[in-house]
C-alpha positions in Angstrom: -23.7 -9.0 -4.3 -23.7 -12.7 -4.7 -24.1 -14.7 -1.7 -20.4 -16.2 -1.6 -19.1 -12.6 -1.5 -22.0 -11.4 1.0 -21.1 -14.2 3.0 -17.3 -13.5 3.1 -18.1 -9.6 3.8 -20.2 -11.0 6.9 -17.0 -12.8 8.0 -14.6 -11.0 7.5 -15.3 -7.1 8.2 -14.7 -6.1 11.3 -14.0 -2.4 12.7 -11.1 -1.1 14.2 -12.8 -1.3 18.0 -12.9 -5.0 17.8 -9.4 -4.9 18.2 -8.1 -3.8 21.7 -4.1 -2.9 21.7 -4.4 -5.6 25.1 -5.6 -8.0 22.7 -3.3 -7.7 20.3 -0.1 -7.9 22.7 -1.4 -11.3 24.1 -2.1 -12.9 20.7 1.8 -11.6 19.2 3.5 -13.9 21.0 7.2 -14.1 19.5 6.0 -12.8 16.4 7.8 -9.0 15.3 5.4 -6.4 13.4 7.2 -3.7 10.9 5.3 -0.6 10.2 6.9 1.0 6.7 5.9 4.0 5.4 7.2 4.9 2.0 7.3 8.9 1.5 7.8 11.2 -1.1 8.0 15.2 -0.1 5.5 14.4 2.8 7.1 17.1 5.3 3.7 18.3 6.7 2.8 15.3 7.8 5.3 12.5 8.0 6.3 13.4 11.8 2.8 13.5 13.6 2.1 9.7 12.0 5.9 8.8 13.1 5.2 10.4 16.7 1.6 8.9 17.2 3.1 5.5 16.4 6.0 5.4 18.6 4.0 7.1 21.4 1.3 4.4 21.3 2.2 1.3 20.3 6.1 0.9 20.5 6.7 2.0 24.5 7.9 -0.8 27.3 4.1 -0.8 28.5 3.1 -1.1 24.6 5.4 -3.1 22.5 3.6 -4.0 19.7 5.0 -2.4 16.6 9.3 -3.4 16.7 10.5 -1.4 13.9 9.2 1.9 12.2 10.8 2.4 8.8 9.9 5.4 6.2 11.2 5.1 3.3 12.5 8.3 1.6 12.0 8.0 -2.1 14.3 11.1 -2.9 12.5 13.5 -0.8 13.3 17.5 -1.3 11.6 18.8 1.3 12.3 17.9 4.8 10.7 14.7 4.9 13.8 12.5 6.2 14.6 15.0 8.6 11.2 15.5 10.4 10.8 11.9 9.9 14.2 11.1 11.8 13.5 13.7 14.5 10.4 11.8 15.6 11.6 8.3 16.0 11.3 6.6 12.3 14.3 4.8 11.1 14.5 6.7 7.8 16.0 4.5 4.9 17.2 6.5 1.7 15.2 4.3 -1.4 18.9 3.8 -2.9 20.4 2.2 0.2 18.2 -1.0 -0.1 19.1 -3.7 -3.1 21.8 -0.6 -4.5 22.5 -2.9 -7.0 19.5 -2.7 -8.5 18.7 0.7 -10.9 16.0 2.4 -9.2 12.7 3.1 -10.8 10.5 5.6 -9.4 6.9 4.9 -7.7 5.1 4.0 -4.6 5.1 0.1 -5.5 9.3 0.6 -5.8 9.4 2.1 -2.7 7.3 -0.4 -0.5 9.3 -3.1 -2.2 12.4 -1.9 -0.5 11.0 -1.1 1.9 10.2 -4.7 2.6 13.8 -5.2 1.9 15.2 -3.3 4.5 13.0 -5.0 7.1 12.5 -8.3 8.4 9.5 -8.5 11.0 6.7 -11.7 9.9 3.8 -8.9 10.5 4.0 -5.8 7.8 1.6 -2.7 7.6 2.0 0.0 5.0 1.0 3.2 5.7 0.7 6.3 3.2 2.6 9.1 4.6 -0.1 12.0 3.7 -2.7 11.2 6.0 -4.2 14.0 8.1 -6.4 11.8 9.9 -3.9 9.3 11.1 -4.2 7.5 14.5 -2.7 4.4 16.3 -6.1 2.4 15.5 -5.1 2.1 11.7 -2.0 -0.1 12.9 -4.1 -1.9 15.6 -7.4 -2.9 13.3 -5.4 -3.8 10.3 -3.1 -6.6 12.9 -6.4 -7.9 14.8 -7.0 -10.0 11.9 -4.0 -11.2 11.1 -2.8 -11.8 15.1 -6.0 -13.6 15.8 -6.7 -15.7 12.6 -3.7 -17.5 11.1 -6.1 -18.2 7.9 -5.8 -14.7 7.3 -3.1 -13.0 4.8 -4.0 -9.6 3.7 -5.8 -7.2 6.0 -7.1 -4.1 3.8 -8.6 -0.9 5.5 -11.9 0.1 4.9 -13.0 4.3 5.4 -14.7 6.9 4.7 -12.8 9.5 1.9 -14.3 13.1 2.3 -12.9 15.4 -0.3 -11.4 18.5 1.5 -10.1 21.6 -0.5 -9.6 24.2 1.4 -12.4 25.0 3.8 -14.8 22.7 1.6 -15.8 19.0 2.5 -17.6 17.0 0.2 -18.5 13.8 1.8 -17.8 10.0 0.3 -16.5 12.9 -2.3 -12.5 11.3 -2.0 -11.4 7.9 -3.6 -12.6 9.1 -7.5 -10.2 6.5 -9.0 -11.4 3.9 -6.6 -15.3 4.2 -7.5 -14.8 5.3 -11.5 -12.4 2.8 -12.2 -11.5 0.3 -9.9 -14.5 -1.2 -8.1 -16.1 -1.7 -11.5 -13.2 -3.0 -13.3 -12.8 -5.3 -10.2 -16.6 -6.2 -10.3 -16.2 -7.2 -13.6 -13.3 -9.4 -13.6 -12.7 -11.2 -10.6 -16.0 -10.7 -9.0 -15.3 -13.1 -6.1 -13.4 -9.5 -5.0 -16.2 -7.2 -5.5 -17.2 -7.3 -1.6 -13.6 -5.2 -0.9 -14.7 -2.1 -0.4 -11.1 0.0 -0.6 -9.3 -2.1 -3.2 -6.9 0.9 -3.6 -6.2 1.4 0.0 -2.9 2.4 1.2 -3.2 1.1 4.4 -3.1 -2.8 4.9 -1.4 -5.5 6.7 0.2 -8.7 5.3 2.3 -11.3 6.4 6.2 -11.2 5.5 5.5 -14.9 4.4 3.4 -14.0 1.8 4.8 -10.8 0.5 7.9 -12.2 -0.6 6.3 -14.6 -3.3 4.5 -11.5 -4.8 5.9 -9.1 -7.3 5.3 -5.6 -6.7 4.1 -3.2 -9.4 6.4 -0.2 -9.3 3.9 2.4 -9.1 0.2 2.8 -8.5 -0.9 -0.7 -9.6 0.9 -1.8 -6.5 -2.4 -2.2 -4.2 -4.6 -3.8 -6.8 -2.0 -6.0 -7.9 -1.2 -7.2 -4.5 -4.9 -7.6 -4.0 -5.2 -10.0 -6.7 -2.4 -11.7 -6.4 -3.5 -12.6 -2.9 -6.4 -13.6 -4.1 -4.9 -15.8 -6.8 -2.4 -17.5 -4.6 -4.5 -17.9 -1.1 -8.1 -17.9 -1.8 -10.9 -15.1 -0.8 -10.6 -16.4 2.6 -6.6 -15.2 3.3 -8.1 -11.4 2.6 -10.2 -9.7 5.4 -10.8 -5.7 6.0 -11.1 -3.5 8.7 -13.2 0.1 9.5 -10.9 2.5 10.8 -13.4 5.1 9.8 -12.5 8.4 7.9 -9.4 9.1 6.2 -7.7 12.3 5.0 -5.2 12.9 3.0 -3.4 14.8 0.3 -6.0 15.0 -2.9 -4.4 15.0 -6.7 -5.7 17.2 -9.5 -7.3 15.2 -12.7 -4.8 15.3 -14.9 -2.5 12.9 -11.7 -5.4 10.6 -11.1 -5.9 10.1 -15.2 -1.9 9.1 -15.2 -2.5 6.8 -11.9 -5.4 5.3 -13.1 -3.4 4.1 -16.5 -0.9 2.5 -14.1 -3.4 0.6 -12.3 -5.5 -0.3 -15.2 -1.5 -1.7 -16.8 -2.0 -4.0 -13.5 -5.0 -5.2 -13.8 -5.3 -5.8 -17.6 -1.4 -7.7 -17.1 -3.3 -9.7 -14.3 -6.7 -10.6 -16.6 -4.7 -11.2 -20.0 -1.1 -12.5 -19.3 -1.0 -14.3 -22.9 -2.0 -10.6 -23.7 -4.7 -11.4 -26.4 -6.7 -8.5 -26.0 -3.8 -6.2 -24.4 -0.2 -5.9 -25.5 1.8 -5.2 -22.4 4.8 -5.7 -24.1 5.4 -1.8 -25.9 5.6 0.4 -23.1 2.7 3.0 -23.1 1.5 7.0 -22.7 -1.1 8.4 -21.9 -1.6 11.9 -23.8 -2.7 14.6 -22.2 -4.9 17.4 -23.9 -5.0 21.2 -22.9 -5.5 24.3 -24.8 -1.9 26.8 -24.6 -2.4 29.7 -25.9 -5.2 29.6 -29.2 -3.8 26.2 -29.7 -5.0 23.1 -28.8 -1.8 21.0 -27.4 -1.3 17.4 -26.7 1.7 16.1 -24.4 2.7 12.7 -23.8 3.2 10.8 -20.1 4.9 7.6 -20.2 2.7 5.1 -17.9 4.6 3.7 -15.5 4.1 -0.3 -16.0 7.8 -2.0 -14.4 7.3 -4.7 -11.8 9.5 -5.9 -9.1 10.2 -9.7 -8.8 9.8 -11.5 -5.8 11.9 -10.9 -3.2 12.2 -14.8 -2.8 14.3 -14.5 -6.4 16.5 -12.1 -5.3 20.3 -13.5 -4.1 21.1 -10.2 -2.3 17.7 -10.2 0.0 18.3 -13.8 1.2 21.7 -13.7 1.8 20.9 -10.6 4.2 18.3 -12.8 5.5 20.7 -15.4 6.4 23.4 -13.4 7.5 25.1 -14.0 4.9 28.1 -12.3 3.1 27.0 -10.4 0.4 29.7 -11.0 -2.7 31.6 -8.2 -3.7 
């Protein structure tokens, strides 16, 4: 590790403990904090995230978090409802900016849900974790309540693989060490101290978030990740320990078609007069698998749309403003 990046790792990791709730409520001021958790078919575990938050961290003795929003990306399981039941202002993806076609992905639905929310303090939160507790939400806002040089706050863990009754440990996060930290490492190296450049769980400021655009799918954390970097400087990106996280794991073939999406990011990122890669035609990834005696191959579009800023759209600032929207 170079000694830049050492240092910055040095400065800017902390854990989750160095970030007492008591803290926190002294150093938020005026300021209002907007968890969002964008969900798709996530009924198993939605509810206990939901309940832990609202329990913890949004009570008269606790009021740090001021608005709890999941965002249901066409659920068809009971997702919205068990999300509703404990607390979560549930937001249908096509109620937000209906204007706009929808495209599917996790990057889509953060982006509304950013639009359907106004507080200066924003943490995403995956939906499917089975190790969830009200420390994710604290550790990720210590750095940005206490350090105003701060801009991005990405969550550092452990990723045990668990299937069934087997754990593998460090055996989780196969896209993040295969593809990611190298491809990271190797082209904007001043990064390669971020040790969970895929996590779903960070914290940003509102301020920032609305000059970024927001890959529609997967590439949604790296590309926010670098396009932090690019605008703010190593310095505006800290990351936090909150220990071990669970979740819901995805076969081979999923992570080979979300590893395309976030390699579309990246390469869009590295190349934008696209000399070595044209971004332009829209791309598959084919899939091989024997049917039968035969040898098959089937075709998966990669999902490569981006969302603009939210700054350059009329219908977010004029909600913003109060304004009335035309029509």
């Amino acid at each position: 590790m170079r000694a830049e990046v050492r240092e910055w790792f040095d400065r800017r990791t902390s854990a989750a403990a160095d970030w007492p709730v008591e803290r926190l409520l002294t150093a938020k001021g005026t300021r209002t904090i907007d968890v969002i958790l964008p969900a798709l078919n996530e009924e198993q575990t939605v509810g206990d995230i939901v309940t832990a938050v609202r329990s913890s961290l949004m009570t008269p003795e606790v009021p740090l978090v001021d608005d709890l929003v999941v965002v249901d990306a066409d659920s068809v399981d009971a997702t919205a409802a068990r999300a509703a039941a404990a607390g979560a202002r549930v937001v249908p993806i096509g109620s937000v900016l209906p204007d706009i076609p929808r495209e599917r992905g996790k990057g889509e639905a953060m982006w509304r849900g950013l639009a359907a929310t106004s507080g200066d303090l924003v943490v995403f939160v995956d939906a499917d974790l089975r190790s969830f507790t009200p420390q994710y939400v604290t550790g990720l806002l210590g750095p940005l309540l206490l350090d105003e040089g701060v801009h991005l706050v990405k969550a550092v863990y452990d990723r045990p693989l668990v299937q069934g009754d087997t754990r593998v440990a460090a055996g989780g996060g196969r896209v993040t060490e295969i593809l990611a930290r190298p491809l990271i490492n190797a082209l904007w190296p001043d990064l390669s101290g971020v040790a969970q450049p895929l996590a779903g769980e960070y914290a940003m400021r509102r301020s920032l978030l609305e000059l970024l655009p927001f890959p529609c799918g997967y590439g949604v954390e790296i590309g926010l990740l670098v396009d932090t970097y690019r605008t703010a400087g190593l310095g505006a990106i800290a990351q936090v320990d909150l220990g071990e996280r669970e979740h819901r794991h995805q076969d081979a073939t999923r992570l080979s078609r979300m590893s395309a999406q976030i390699l579309h990011a990246a390469l869009t990122r590295c190349d934008p007069d696209q000399i070595v890669y044209d971004a332009r035609s829209t791309p598959t990834l084919p899939e091989f698998a024997h049917e039968g005696d035969a040898f098959i191959v089937r075709e998966h579009a990669v999902q490569t749309c981006e969302r603009p800023p939210l700054v350059t759209m009329p219908d977010y600032l004029a909600d913003r403003r109060g304004d009335p929207v035309p029509g």
